[in-house]
N, C-alpha and C positions, 0 to 999 in steps of 0.2 A: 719551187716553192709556190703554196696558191699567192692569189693574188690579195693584194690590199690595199687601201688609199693608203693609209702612213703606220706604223711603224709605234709599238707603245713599249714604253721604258718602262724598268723600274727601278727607281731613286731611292728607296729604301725599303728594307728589309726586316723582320724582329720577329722575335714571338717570345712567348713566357715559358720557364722552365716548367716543365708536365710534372704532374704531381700523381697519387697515386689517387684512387675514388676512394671516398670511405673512410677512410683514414689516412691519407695521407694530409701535406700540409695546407690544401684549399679545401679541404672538407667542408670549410664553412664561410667559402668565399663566393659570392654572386659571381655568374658568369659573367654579367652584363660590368661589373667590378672589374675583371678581368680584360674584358673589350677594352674598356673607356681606359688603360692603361696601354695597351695596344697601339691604339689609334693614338694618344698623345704620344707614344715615343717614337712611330714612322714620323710624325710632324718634326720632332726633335731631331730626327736625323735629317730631315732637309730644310735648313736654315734657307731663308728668303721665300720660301713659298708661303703665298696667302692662303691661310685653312678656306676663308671666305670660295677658293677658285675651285676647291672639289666641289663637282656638280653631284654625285651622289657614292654611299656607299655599300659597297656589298657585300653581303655576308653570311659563309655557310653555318649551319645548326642542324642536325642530325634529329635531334627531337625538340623541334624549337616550341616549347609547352613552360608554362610557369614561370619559373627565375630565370626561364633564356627564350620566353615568348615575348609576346605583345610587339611584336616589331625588332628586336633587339638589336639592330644595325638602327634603325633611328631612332631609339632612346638612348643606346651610348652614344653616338654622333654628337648628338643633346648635348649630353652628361659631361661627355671630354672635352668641348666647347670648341666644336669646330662652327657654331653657329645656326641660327635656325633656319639659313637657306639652302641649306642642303638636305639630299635628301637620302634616305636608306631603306633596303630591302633587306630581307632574308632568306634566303635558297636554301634548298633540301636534295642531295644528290646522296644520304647518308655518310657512307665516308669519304664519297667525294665531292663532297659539300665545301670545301675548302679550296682546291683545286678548278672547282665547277668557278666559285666567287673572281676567282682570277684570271678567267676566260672570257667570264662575260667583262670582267670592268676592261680585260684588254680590247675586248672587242668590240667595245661603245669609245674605244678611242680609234683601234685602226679600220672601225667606217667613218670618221670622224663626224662621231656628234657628241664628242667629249673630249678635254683638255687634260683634264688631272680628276683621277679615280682611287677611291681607296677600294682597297677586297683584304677579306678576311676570314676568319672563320674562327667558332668558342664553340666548346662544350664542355658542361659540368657533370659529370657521367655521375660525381656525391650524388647532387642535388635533383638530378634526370636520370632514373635507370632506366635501361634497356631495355625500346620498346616503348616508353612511354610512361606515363602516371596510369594512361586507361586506353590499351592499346585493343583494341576490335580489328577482326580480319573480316573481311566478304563473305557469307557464304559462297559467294561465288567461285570463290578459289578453288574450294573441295568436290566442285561438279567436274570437273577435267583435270585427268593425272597431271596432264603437262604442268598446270597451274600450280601442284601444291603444295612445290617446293619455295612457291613465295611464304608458306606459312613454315616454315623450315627455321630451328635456329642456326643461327652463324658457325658453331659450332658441328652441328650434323654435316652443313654444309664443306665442312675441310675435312669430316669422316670420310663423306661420300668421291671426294676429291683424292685425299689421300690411297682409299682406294682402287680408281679407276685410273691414276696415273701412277701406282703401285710407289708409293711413299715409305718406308719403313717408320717406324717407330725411332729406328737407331740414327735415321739420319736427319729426322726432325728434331731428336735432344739435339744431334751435334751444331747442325743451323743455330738453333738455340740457344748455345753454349759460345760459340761464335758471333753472335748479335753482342752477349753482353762484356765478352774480352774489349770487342772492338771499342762499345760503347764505355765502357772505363777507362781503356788508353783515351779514348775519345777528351774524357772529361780530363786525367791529369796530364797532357798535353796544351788544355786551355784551348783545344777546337771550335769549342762551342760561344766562343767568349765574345765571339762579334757575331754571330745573332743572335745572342740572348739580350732581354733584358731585367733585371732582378725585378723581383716582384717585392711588397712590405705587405706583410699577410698580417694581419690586425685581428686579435683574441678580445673576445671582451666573454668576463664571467664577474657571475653574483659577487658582492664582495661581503662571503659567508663569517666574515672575522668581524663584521658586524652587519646582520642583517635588515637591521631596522633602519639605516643609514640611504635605503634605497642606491645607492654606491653602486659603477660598476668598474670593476678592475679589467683597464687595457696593455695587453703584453701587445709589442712587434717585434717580428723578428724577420729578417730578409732573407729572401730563395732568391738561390743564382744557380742552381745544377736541375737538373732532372735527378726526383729519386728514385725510380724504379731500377738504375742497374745493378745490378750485384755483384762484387766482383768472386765471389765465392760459389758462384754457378757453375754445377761439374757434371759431368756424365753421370757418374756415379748419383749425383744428388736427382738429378733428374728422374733417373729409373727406376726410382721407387716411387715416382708421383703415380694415381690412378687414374684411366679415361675417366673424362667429367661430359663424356658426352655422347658416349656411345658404349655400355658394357665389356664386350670386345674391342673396343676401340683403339684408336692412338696417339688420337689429342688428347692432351694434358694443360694444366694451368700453365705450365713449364713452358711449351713450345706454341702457345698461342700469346698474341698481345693482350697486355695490361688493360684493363678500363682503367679510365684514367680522367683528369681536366685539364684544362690550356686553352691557352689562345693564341694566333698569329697575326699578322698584317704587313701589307705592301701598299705602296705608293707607286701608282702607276700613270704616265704622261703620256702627251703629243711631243715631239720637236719641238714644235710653238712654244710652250710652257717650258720645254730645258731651256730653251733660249731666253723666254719672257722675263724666268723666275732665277738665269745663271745657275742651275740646278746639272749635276756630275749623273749620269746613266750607272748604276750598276751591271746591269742585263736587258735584254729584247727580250720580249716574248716572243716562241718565233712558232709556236703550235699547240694543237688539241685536236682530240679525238676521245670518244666514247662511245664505245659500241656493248649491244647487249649478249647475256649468254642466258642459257639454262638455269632459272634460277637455284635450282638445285646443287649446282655444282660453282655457283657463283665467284669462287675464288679464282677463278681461272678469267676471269675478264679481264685482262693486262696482255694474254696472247690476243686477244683482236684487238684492242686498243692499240696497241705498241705502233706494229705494224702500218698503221693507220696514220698516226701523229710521225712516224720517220719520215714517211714519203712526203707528206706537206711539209713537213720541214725541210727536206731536199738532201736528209743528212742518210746514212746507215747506222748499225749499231757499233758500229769500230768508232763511228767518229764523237761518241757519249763519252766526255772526262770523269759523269758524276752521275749515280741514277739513285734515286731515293724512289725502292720497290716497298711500298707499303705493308710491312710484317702485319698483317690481320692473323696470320697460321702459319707456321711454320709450314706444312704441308701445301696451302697453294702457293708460297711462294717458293719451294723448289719445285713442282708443278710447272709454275710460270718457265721459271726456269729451263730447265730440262724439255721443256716442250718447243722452247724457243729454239736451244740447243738441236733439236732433229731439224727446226724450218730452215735453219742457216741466218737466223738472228741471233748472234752466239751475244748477249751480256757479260762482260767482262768481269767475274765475281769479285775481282780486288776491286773494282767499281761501285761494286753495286753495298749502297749502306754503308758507305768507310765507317762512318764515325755509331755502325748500330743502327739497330732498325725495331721497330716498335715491340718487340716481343723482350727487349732491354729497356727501352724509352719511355715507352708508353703511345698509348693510341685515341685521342680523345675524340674522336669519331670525327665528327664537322666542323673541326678545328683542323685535322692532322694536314690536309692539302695545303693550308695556308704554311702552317708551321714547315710544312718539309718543303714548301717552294724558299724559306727565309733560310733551310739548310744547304739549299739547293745552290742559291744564289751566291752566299758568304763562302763554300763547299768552294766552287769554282777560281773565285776571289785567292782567297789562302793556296792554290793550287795552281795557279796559272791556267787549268781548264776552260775550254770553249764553252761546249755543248753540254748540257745538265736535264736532264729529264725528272719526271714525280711523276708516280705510276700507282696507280690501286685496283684492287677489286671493290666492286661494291655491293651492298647489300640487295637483293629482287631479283640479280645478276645482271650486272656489268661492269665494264671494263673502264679509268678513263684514263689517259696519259696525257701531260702537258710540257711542252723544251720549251728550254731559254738557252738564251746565246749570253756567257759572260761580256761584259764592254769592258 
């Protein structure tokens, strides 16, 4: 294992159930809304610690622009009232913006020049589409072939993937169809039920029964499941979806992930602080890696990551109880897969995703890392498992993966 001064915990765990973009049931919920719900309820699950003792917090956003700009880790920090001595950033890793947030607060603790960290990660994919409000590329990208598959959508990018590691069509429904079985036993099993936290999604409309009242009428109603899984997702329903992304193609709406919203967060320490604050460890952070690929073929960055974050961690892939492979595509992620499968890093497929994986859940970009290190976590807990990994492609092309050790 490389080396470190100490050793950073983390005490708790959460995130909010993903909802769909657009229409689903945060359509019309601030990200930054969603954060400061977040962060209050890691606090809530560790009783005796002073919010006052978080030195600062971090937080991934994929397009942090407008409702999820201006800072959005230090105006919810604000907002949730951990106080105005701390402080907060926002990071951009795209979908590993989430993951990324968890690396670095772990690693301003195990060089020790931090106590207690939060990391996190929101996106409102409603309120932020893909891309941006006013997304501009370089000219420079289109001067060199190599370059310009940064201007690539996400989508081309699992064509060209699917392709070149010879992916069928047929076995991308099936992946697909398999995310969302898993992910509804998932739900009526009550898997989810200790990392989630319910959200109170608040409607407010004109009150048209009497307009001149200036009046406006507020419904609540509470979310506690993700709604994107379906349990009525079948081959057959699948194979008549059309590529949405390549004519001849063989992604579909079907076998890619959800756009989506959500939030995550984790509470992460020194020994000093479990000690200071009588605070219980759930997990060690015990590694990270990210490394880049092609951006044309981007989906494929989880094969150099992987490999990369095992060895620092001291572990192989036999000894992973739980690995959350981030479904961006069907296609890269058997890709991933099967690519591993010829290096002799065989991933254990009853492993990997138990409870579903974003092409059932949803994938709310710069959020997803946070959220799936809280499934990560809870995942190992309920299972007795050691080692737990969170793995993604990411958007420009690259790879990142991050282990925790359950305590």
């Amino acid at each position: 294992m490389s080396k470190q001064v100490q050793d950073a915990y983390i005490v708790s765990a959460t995130r909010l159930p993903i909802g769909k973009s657009g229409r689903g049931f945060y359509k019309n919920t601030r990200p930054d809304e969603m954060l400061v719900k977040v962060m209050q309820a890691v606090l809530a699950q560790a009783p005796g610690l002073d919010p006052a003792a978080i030195e600062d917090a971090i937080v991934g956003c994929s397009f942090p622009e407008a409702e999820q700009g201006m800072n959005i880790a230090r105006v919810a920090s604000v907002l949730a009232g951990l106080g105005p001595t701390i402080g907060g950033v926002t990071i951009n890793r795209y979908c590993a913006s989430g993951i990324t947030a968890v690396q670095m607060a772990a690693d301003r603790i195990r060089v020790g020049e931090a106590d207690v960290m939060f990391a996190g990660g929101v996106e409102s994919m409603s309120m932020i589409p893909m891309g941006g409000n006013k997304p501009s590329l370089s000219p420079l990208i289109f001067e060199r072939d190599e370059n310009i598959g940064i201007a690539y959508g996400m989508g081309l990018t699992a064509e060209k993937v699917a392709a070149q590691w010879k992916i069928s069509r047929e076995a991308q429904d099936e992946f697909s169809v398999e995310s969302h079985r898993r992910a509804v036993a998932a739900m009526a099993a009550g898997h989810f039920d200790a990392e989630m936290t319910p959200f109170d999604v608040v409607e407010r409309t004109p009150n048209l029964a009497d307009p001149t009242s200036g009046t406006v009428n507020t419904k609540t109603r509470t979310v506690k499941l993700d709604e994107g899984a379906r349990p009525d997702t079948s081959l057959e329903g699948l194979a008549k979806l059309k590529p949405v992304f390549a004519a001849k193609g063989s992604v579909t709406a079907g076998n890619s992930s959800q756009t989506s919203d959500g939030s995550g967060g984790l509470l992460i320490v020194s020994e000093a602080a479990l000690k200071r604050f009588n605070l219980t460890p759930l997990a060690r952070f015990v590694s990270f890696a990210v490394r880049g690929v092609p951006p044309e073929i981007m989906g494929i960055g989880p094969i150099e990551a992987i490999p990369v974050a095992l060895k620092a961690a001291g572990i192989t892939a036999a000894d992973l109880d739980w690995i959350e492979l981030n479904e961006a595509f069907a296609a890269q992620s058997l890709a991933v897969l099967n690519d591993l499968d010829s290096k002799g890093i065989v991933l254990d497929r009853s492993k990997v995703n138990p409870n579903g994986g974003a092409i059932a859940l949803g994938h709310p970009l710069g959020a997803t890392g946070a959220i799936r290190a809280a499934s990560v976590i809870h995942g190992l807990r309920r299972t007795g498992g050691k080692y737990g990994m969170v793995t993604m492609c990411v958007g420009a092309g690259q790879g990142a993966a991050g282990i925790f050790e359950r305590l």
